[in-house]
N, C-alpha and C positions, 0 to 999 in steps of 0.2 A: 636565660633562654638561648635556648642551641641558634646556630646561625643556618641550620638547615627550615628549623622549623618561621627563622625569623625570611627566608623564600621564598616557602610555598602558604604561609602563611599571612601575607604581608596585607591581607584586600580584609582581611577579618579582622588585624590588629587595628588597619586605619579605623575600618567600622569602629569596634572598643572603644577606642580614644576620643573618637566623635561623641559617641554615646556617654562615655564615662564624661566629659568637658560639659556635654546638657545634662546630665545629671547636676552636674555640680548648680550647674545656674539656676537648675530648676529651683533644687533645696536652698539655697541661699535666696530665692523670689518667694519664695512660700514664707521664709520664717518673717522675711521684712513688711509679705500681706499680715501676717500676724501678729506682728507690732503696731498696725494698722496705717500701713501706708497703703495704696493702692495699685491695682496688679500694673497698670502702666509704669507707676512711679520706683515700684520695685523692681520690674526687670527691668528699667535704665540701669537702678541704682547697684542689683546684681553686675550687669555688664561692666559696667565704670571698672565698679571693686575688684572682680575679675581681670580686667584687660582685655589687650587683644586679642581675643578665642583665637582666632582663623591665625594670625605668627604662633601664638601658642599650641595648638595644633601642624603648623608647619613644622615648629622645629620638635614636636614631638618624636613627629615623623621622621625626623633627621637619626632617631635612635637605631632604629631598624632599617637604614640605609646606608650601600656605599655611595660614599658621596660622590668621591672622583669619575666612578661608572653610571652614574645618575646623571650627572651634568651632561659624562660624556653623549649618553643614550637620547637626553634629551638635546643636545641641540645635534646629534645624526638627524632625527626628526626634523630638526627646523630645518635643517642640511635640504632632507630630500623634500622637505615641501617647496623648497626654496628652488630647487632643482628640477622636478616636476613644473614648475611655473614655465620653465623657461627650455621647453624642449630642443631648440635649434640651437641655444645654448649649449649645453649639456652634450649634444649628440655630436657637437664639433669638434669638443676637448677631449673626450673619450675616442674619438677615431682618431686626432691628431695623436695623442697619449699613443694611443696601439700602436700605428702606425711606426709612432719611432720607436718604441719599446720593445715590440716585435722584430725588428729593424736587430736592434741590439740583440736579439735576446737569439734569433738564429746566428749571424756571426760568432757571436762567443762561443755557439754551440762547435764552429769551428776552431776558434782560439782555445779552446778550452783541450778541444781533442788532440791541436797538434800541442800546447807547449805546459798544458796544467795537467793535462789528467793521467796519471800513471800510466804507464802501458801495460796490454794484459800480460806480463810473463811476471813468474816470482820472482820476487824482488828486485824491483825493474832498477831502484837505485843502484844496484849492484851491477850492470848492464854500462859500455862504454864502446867506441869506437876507438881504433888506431886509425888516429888523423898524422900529417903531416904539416908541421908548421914553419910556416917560413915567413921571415922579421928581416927588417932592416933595409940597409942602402945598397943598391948593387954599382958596382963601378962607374957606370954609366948614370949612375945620379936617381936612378927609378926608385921610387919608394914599393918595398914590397912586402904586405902584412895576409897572407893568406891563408887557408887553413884548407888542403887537398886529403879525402878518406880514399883517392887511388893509390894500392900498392901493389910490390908484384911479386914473385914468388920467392925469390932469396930474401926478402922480408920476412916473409911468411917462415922460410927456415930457421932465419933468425930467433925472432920472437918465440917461437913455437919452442925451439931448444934452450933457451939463455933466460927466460923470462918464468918464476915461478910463483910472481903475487896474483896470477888471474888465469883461466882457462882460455882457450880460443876458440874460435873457429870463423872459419874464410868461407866466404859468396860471392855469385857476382850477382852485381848490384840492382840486375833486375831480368824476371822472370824472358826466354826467348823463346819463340815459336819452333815447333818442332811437331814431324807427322807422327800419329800413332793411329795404328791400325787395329781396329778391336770389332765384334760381330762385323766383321765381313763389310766394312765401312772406313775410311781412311777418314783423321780429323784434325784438326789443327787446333794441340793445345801448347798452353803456356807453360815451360819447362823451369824452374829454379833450379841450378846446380852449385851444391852445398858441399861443405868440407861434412865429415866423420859426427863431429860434435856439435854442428847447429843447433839441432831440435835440445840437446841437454845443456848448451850452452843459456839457450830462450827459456828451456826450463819448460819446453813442454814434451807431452809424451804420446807415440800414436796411440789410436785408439785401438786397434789388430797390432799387431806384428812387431818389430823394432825398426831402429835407426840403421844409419849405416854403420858397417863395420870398417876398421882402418884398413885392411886388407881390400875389401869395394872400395876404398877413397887413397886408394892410390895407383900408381900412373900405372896399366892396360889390366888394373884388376876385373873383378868380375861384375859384369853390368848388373844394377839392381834398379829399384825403383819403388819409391811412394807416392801411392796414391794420394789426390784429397776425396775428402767424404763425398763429395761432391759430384766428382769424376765416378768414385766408384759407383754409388747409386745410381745415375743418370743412365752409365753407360755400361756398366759389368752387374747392373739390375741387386745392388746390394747382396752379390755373392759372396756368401761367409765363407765358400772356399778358395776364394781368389790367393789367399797366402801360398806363395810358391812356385807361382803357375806364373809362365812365362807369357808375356805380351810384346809385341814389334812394338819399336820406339827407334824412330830414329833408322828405320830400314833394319834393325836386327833385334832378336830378343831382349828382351831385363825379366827378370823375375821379381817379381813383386815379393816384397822383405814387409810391406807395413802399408796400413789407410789411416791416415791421421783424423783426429776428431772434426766433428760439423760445426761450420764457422770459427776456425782457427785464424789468427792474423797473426802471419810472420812480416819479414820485413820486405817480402815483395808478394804480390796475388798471382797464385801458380795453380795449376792442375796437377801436374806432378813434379817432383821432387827429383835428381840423380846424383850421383858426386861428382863435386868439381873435382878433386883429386888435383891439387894446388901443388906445386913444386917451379924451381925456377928456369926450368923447360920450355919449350911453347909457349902458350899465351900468358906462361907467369915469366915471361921475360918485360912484359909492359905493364903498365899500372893497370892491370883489368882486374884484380880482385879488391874486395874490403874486409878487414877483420875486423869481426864482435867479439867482444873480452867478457868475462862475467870475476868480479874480483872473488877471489877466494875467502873462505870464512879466517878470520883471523887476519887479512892483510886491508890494506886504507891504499888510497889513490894515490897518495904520497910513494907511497915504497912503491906499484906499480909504475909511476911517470918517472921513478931512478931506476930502477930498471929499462925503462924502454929508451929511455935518452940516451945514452951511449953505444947504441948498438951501431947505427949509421949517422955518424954527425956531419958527414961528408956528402950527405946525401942531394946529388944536384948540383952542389957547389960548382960546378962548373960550367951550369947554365945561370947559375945566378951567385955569379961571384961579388962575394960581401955582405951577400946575406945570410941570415941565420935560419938553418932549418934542419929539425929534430922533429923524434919521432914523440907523440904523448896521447893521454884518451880522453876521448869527449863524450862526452853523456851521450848515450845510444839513441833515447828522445831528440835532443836535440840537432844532432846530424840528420834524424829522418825529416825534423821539421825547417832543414836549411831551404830548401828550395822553397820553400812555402810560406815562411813567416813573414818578407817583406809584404805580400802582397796581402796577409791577410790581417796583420796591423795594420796597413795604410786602409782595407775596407772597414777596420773595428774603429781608428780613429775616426773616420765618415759618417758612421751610425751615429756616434757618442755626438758628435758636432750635430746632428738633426737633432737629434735629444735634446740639448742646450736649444738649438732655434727653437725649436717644439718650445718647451719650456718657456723660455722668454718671450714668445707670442702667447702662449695662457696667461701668463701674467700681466701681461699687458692690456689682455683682457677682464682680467679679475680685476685689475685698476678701474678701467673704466665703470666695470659693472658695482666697483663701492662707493663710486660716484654717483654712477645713477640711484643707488640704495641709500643716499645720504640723508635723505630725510629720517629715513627709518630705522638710521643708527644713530642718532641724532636724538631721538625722539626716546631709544631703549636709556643713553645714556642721560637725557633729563629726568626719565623717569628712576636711576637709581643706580642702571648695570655698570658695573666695574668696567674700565677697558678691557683688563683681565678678559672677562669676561667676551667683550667684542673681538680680540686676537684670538682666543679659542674658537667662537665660533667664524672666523677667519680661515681657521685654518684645518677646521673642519670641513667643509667644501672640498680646498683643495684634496684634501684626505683623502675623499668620498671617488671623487672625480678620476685620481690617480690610481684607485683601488680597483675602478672597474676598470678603468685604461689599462692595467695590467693585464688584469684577467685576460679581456679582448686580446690584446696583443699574444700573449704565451699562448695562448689560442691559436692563434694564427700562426704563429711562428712554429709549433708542434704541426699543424695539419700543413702547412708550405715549406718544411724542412729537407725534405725529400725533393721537392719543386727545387729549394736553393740549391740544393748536395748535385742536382742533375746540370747545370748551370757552370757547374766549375770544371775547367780542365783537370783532366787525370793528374796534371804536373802537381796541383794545387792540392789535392784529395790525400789525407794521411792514409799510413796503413792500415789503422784501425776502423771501426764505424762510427762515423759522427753520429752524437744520440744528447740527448736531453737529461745530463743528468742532474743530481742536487747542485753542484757549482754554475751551472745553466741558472737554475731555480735562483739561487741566493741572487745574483746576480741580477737579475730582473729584480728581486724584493729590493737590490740596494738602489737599482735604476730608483722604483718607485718613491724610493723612499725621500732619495736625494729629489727627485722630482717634486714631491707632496712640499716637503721642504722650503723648494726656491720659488714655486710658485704661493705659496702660502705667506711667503715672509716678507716678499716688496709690497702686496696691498696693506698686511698689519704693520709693516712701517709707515704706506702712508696715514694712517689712521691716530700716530702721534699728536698730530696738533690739528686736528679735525675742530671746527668752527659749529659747535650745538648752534648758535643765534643764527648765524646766514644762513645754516644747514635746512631750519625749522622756517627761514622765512622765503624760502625758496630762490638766494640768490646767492648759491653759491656759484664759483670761478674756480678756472681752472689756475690756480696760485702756482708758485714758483717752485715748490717743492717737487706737487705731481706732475707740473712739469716737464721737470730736469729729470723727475725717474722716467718716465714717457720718452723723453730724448735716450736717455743712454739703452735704454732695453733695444730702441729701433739702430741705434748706432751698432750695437752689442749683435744684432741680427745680421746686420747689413755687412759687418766686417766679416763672420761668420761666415756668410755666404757665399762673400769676396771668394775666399778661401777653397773654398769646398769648387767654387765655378774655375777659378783658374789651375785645380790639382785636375778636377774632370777636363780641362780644356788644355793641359798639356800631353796626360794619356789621351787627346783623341789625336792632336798632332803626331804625337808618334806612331799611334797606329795607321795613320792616312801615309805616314813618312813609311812607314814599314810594309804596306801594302800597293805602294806605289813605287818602289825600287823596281828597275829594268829585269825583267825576269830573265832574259837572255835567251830563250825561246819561245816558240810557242808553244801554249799549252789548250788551245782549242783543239776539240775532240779527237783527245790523246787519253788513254785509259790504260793505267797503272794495276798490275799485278801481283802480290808477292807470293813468293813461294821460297818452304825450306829446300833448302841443300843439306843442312847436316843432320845427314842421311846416310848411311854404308853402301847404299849402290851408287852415290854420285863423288865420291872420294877422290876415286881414280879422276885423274885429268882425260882420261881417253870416254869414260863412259860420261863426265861432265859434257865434253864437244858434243858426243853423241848424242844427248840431252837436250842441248840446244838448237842442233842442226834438225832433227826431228821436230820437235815441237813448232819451232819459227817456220819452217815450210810448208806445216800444215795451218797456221795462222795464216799466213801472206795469203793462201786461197780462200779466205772467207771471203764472199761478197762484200766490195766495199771497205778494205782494210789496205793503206795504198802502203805501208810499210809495218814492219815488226822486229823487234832488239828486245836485248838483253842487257841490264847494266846491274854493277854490285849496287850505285846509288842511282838517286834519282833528282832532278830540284827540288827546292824546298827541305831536304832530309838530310840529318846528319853522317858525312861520307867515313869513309876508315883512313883511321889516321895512321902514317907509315913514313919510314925514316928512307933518306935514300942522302949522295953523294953526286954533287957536279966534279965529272971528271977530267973537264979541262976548260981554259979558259981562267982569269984570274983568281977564280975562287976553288982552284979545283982541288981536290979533298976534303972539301970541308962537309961535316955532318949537318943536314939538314932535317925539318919533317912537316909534311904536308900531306893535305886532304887527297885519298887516292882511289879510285875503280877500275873494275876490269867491264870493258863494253865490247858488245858486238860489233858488227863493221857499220850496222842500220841505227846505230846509237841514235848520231849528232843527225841524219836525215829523218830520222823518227824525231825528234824534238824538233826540229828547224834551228839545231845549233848550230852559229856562222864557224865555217872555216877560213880563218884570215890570213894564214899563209902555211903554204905546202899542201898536205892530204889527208882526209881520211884513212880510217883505218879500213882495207881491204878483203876479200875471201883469200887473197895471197898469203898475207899477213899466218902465218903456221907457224907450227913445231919445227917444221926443217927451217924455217926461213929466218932469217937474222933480229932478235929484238927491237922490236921497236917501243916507244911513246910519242903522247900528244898531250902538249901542256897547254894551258889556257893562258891567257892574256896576264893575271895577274902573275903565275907562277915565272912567267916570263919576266915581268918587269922586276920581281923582287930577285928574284935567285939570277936572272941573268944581266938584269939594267937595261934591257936590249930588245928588242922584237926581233932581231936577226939571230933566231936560235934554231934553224930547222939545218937539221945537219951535228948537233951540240950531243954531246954524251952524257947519261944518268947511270950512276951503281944502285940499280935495285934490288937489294942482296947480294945475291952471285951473278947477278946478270947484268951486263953491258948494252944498255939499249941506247935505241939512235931518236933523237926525237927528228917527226918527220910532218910535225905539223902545231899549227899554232890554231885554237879554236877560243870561241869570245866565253866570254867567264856567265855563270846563271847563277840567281839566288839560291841560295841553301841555308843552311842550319850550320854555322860553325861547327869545327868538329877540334883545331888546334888552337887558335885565338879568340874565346867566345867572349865577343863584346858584344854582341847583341844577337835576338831569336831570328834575323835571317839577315844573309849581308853574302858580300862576293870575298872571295880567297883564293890561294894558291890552290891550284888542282893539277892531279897529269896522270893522262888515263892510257893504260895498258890492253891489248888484245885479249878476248875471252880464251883464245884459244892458244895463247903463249902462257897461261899460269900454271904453275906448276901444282904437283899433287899436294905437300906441303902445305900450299898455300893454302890454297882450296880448303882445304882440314880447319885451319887455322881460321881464316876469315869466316865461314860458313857457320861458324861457331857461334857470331856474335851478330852477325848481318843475314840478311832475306835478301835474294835479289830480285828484282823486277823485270818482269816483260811488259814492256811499253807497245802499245796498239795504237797508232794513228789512222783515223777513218778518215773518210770525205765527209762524212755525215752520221747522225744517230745510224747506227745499227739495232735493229731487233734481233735483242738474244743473243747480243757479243759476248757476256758472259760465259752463258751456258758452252756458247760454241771455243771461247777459251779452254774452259777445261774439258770439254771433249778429243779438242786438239792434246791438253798437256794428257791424257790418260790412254791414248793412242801411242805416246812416245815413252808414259814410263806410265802402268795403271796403281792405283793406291797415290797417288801425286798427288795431294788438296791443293787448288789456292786458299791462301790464308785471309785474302780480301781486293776487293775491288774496287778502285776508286779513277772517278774524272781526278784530272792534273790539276784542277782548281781546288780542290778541296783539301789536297795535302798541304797548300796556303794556309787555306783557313784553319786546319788542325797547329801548323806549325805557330801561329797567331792568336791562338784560343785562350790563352790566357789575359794578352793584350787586350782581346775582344770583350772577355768577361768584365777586365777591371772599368773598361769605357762604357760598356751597360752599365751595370752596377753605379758608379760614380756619376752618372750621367742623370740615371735617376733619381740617385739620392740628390745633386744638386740641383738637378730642376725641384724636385721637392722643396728643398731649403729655399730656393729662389721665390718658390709658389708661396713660404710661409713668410720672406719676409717682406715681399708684394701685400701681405695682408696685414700685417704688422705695423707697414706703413699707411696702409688704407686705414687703418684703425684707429692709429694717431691721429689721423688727419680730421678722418670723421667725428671724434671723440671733442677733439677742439673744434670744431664747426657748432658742433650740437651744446659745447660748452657756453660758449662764447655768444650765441646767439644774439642772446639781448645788446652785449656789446655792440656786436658789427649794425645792430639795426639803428642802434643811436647814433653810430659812424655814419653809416648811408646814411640817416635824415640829417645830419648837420652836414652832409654834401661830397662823402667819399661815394666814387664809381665804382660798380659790381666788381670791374675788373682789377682795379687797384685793392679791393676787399679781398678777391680772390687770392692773389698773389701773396698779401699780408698773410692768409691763413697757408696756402700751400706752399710757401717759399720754408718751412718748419718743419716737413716733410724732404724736401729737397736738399735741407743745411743737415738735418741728422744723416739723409746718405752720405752726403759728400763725406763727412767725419768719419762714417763709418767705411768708406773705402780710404779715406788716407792711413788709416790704422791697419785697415785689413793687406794693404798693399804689403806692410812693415810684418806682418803676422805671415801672409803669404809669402814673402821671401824667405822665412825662416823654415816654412810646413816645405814647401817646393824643394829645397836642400834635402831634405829628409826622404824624399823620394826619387833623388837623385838615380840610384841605383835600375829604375825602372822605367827610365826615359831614353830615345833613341833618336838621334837625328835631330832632335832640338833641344835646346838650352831652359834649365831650369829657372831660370827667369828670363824666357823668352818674352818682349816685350808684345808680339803680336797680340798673346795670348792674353797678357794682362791688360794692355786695354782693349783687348774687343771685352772681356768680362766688368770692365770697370765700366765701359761705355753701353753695354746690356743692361748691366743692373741700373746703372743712371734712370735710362731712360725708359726700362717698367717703372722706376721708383716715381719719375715725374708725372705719370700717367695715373700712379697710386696717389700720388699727390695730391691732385688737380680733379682727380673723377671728383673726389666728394665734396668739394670748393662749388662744384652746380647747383646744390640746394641752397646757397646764398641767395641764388636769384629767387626762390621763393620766399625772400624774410619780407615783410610787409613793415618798411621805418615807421609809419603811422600809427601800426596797431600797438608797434612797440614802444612809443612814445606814449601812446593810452593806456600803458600796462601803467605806465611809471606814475 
């Protein structure tokens, strides 16, 4: 018989075999009435000689069953009636279950994008960066293991000539603002400027027109430009004859050469596309570029990294003498995922840790809930069932429980994925689109899986030496086994927790440390501007003045605006880094490089920057008048040892300036020494109106500057009247964005902020679960023990003394679990070393205010359920016995 038929046919077989079995009985009752026994005496005596119809008939049925999917079907069934009894049950493990599993299941969706999942170009293995590595001791004893992708353009010569296992091509590292002018509207988009072979290096191709040619990508070739898809539709209305046709970019034409396909991800988010045209010229005299290599067919990484190593082995060496640093290539993935990956393994360890707490609070409950079922396991295996049989359906439930916790959770994690993705700073965000794919998926199945697992396997361990006789006479105890599992699961929670509370309570330390450094001005109603410069009508140094003196005089006349400047930087933002020379005094010749701006005269009284000795910068301050600077406090102390520098000479390029004041230092963004996302440094700020054209070109390239607005008070419509003012002095001007002084803080801190949400939550969670963990314990053994404690009370123990005997079991498993977790936390703390600021990874404040936290919910969990003692009646429980 086919196994199709043995299927759909299985409810007619049963029938048969029923049928055919009274058959039998009947004809064997008949022939022994006809021997003349009588019809009672004959169907005993049928049955006897027959057997057990009803086993024989089971195992008939066994023929046309699978049996392993039968057992399992049937106890799902016992599963969910079991389940359905018990809906507060049920409904708490399945939202715990989501809750962490969702948890997991979006982060990965991040891990997954920056460090697992190919990236979209062909043959992404084939894709590499030119990193710079640098190993070793330097003279001075520093240990220095670094890996820098800044190079600069006689690198770029090099490689490009001398290097034949792989193609190149050179970017800078991230898309810049720049105006373009198009329907009779000025806009401010994001510019990428690419060498020649980017797009066939990445291996993708426009969707219109071509790449650039070598001849566009090199130095005052002919300006071109690519569209994205984006750009063109939006704003050129998906003109299919756009190819050719020339667009203002940047104050002069490009002609448009190509529109790249819809939804491309390259290695920075741009509007459009230009050539860097890389050479070791201008801005490729500093590290401002990065080369993508793609290896060539027939060459291996090998013969590329012998080639790239001997090209500059000297490179630096004389800023870090004794150490070793050569050039080699790093996976292209993992260079984009440098910024990113500390913070987003310390969030994916975080999830995984509530998983585990999750986990071992279900289980903890499934203990107790096979306790209270003891009778009625108890009872299946007197009657016959295997244990076999009891760990199956053991660990069915959990099965069940997990299955839909899953669901729920990827549920959730699919429809809040977008909610998470919006949540993260830009620093944090890969190139590509975080999405949900199969690696997502498996992932969550192994969650469940490992989940169904550990919850399923502590209650069928305790089920080992399970007591049928006490089971069935209803005086079972909480014996020494389940116990000790009971201890260790709350130990196992509670160290966990440790953990997770003192990693959240060192990132909120740092961020309190990082948001509470001396800003060094004031930033009450001050409102920041930026705008491009590089632009072909503001090049010249004559028509930059003209720019400013214009626009800032018709600012100063808005109602209510008591001052107005210009600076290349601003606080809080990363400044332009620039080399200069002390020209006299004991260190004079020596190369130095520090954080540097060109400000108006109204800079430092627009912020309320102190001047602590000599002066501002003035409207005197010209082109005919004699160079001047103004360094800050710290550029003072490091470079001159001295507060007595006014009067001291600096080599700023070709220029000899006089510094003629000393002003107090303000938070920023390191730009030469980055130890941490805001801190004070060397600075020394030049007249807007003494840079030269040069420069202007050079700097405007990579920086926006700001006009800074200080009111007395909210203005209505400072905005609008901003750029009416900038379009008065030069029309087609966008500003690129407006922001209060506070909030370029909070931008500069957004990642900080993210990780102290984020981990904040998840360890109040943890904390919430093993509060309940411990309530569980506690009330588990109360409810246990019952009859115990009531025989104690009548031979003359006090509530109180009773109380403490039951909740002091709750209070020894924390303590254990913080002396462990203390030992675990030192070692997770280390590990996140990297992302601490201002306080010490095993800062002690931190770790006992969270040991003394958790304590003290834990004794509260303790002790709440120790209060139904007072209702045990010793009397009644003496008349039970």
């Amino acid at each position: 018989m086919s196994w199709v038929r043995q299927l759909f046919s299985r409810r007619r077989l049963y029938t048969d075999l029923s049928e055919e079995i009274e058959e039998h009985l009947r004809e064997r009752t008949a022939g022994l009435v006809a021997s003349g026994m009588s019809q009672q005496e004959a169907a005993s005596l049928a049955r006897k000689e027959f057997g057990n119809s009803a086993l024989l008939e089971e195992r008939g049925r066994e023929v046309w069953q699978w049996q392993p999917v039968e057992r399992f079907l049937r106890d799902a069934k016992l599963a969910v009636r079991q389940l359905r009894r018990n809906p507060g049950f049920t409904f708490t493990v399945v939202l715990t279950l989501a809750l962490a599993i969702g948890a997991n299941t979006a982060v990965f969706s991040l891990v997954n994008t920056l460090l697992i999942r190919p990236l979209p170009y062909a043959d992404p293995q084939d894709l590499a960066i030119v990193v710079r590595y640098l190993h070793g001791t330097t003279s001075k004893g520093h240990v220095v293991d670094e890996v820098d992708d800044g190079q600069d353009g006689e690198t770029w010569e090099l490689i490009r000539d001398h290097v034949t296992a792989a193609r190149f091509a050179a970017e800078y590292h991230e898309a810049e603002g720049v105006n373009l002018e198009a329907v009779h509207q000025a806009r401010y988009v994001k510019d990428h400027r690419v060498s020649a072979a980017y797009f066939d290096v990445l291996g993708i191709k426009p969707m219109m027109g071509r790449s650039f040619t070598q001849e566009e990508d090199s130095p005052h070739g002919p300006n071109a430009v690519i569209l994205s898809y984006e750009l063109w539709k939006s704003v050129f209305s998906s003109d299919p004859e756009i190819l050719g046709r020339a667009v203002r970019l940047k104050g002069e034409p490009y002609t448009v050469v190509g529109v790249m396909p819809a939804h491309i991800q390259t290695t920075a988010i741009a509007d459009v596309w230009t050539p860097l045209r890389p050479w070791h010229g201008g801005e490729g005299g500093g590290d401002n570029y990065q080369f993508i290599m793609r290896l060539n067919k027939g060459s291996t990484w090998a013969q590329a990294n012998t080639q790239l190593r001997p090209l500059r082995p000297d490179l630096f060496n004389h800023l870090l003498k004794g150490a070793t640093v050569y050039l080699g290539a790093r996976p292209l993935q993992e260079d984009l995922a440098d910024v990113s990956r500390t913070p987003a393994l310390m969030l994916m360890s975080a999830v995984i840790l509530i998983l585990v707490i999750a986990c071992i609070n279900i289980a903890g409950l499934m203990l107790v809930r096979i306790h209270r079922r003891g009778s009625e396991v108890a009872t299946r295996l007197a009657l016959g069932a295997t244990k076999g049989s009891i760990v199956r359906q053991l660990f069915i439930e959990p099965l069940m429980l997990t299955v839909a916790g899953t669901a729920v959770g990827i549920t959730l994690a699919f429809l809040g994925l977008a909610s998470f993705v919006s949540l993260l700073p830009p620093d944090m965000l890969p190139a590509t689109e975080i999405t949900m794919d199969y690696r997502v998926l498996l992932f969550a199945v192994l969650c469940a899986a490992a989940s169904a697992i550990f919850i399923g396997l502590i209650p069928a361990l305790a089920t080992r030496k399970f007591q049928i006789r006490a089971s069935l006479s209803g005086r079972t105890s909480a014996g020494p086994q389940r116990s000790r599992a009971r201890l260790i699961l709350t130990t196992s929670e509670v160290c966990l927790t440790l953990v997770l509370l003192a990693g959240a309570g060192v990132l909120v330390r740092t961020l309190v440390y990082l948001q509470t450094l001396p800003p060094g001005f004031d930033a009450n109603n001050v409102t920041v501007a930026k705008v491009s410069l590089d632009d072909a009508r503001f090049r010249e140094a004559a028509d930059f003045r003209a720019l400013l003196q214009k626009s800032l005089d018709t600012m100063r006349r808005i109602p209510g605006v008591e001052s107005a400047a210009v600076g290349l930087g601003v606080p809080y933002e990363r400044g332009l880094n620039n080399g200069f020379r002390i020209v006299d005094g004991p260190t004079a010749g020596t190369g130095m490089a520090s954080s540097s701006s060109y400000v108006t005269p109204d800079y430092f009284r627009a912020l309320h920057i102190p001047v602590i000795a000599g002066r501002a910068f003035t409207d005197e301050d010209t082109t005919e008048s004699a160079k001047v600077a103004i360094v800050n406090v710290s550029f003072a102390r490091k470079f001159f040892h001295s507060m007595d520098v006014v009067g001291r000479h600096l080599r700023l390029g070709d220029d000899l300036c006089t510094v003629v004041g000393v002003v107090g230092d303000v938070t920023k963004e390191p730009g030469v020494m980055i130890q941490a996302p805001l801190a004070t440094e060397p600075m020394y700020y030049v007249p807007a109106t003494q840079v030269s054209t040069a420069y202007l070109t050079l700097v405007h390239t990579w920086f926006q500057p700001s006009w800074i607005i200080r009111s007395s008070g909210p203005i209505s419509g400072l905005n609008e009247q901003m750029q009416k003012a900038l379009e008065e002095a030069a029309p087609n001007l966008p500003f690129a964005e407006f922001h209060p002084m506070s909030d370029l803080q909070a931008k500069a801190l957004s990642q900080q902020r993210v990780e102290v949400l984020l981990l904040t939550v998840l360890s109040s969670l943890a904390l919430l679960l093993a509060l309940v963990g411990v309530y569980g314990m506690v009330s588990n053994l109360v409810a246990q023990r019952r009859r115990e404690i009531g025989i104690r009370m009548a031979l003359g123990c006090t509530l109180p003394q009773a109380m403490v005997e039951i909740g002091r079991s709750g209070v020894i498993a924390v303590i254990v679990g913080l002396c462990v977790g203390l030992g675990v936390a030192a070692f997770v703390l280390q590990a996140i070393k990297s992302q601490l600021f201002g306080v010490r990874s095993l800062d002690p404040l931190t770790l006992i205010t969270a040991c003394l936290l958790l304590l003290l919910a834990a004794c509260v969990a303790s002790f709440a359920p120790t209060l139904r003692i007072a209702r045990i009646n010793p009397s009644m429980t003496l008349r039970s016995e």
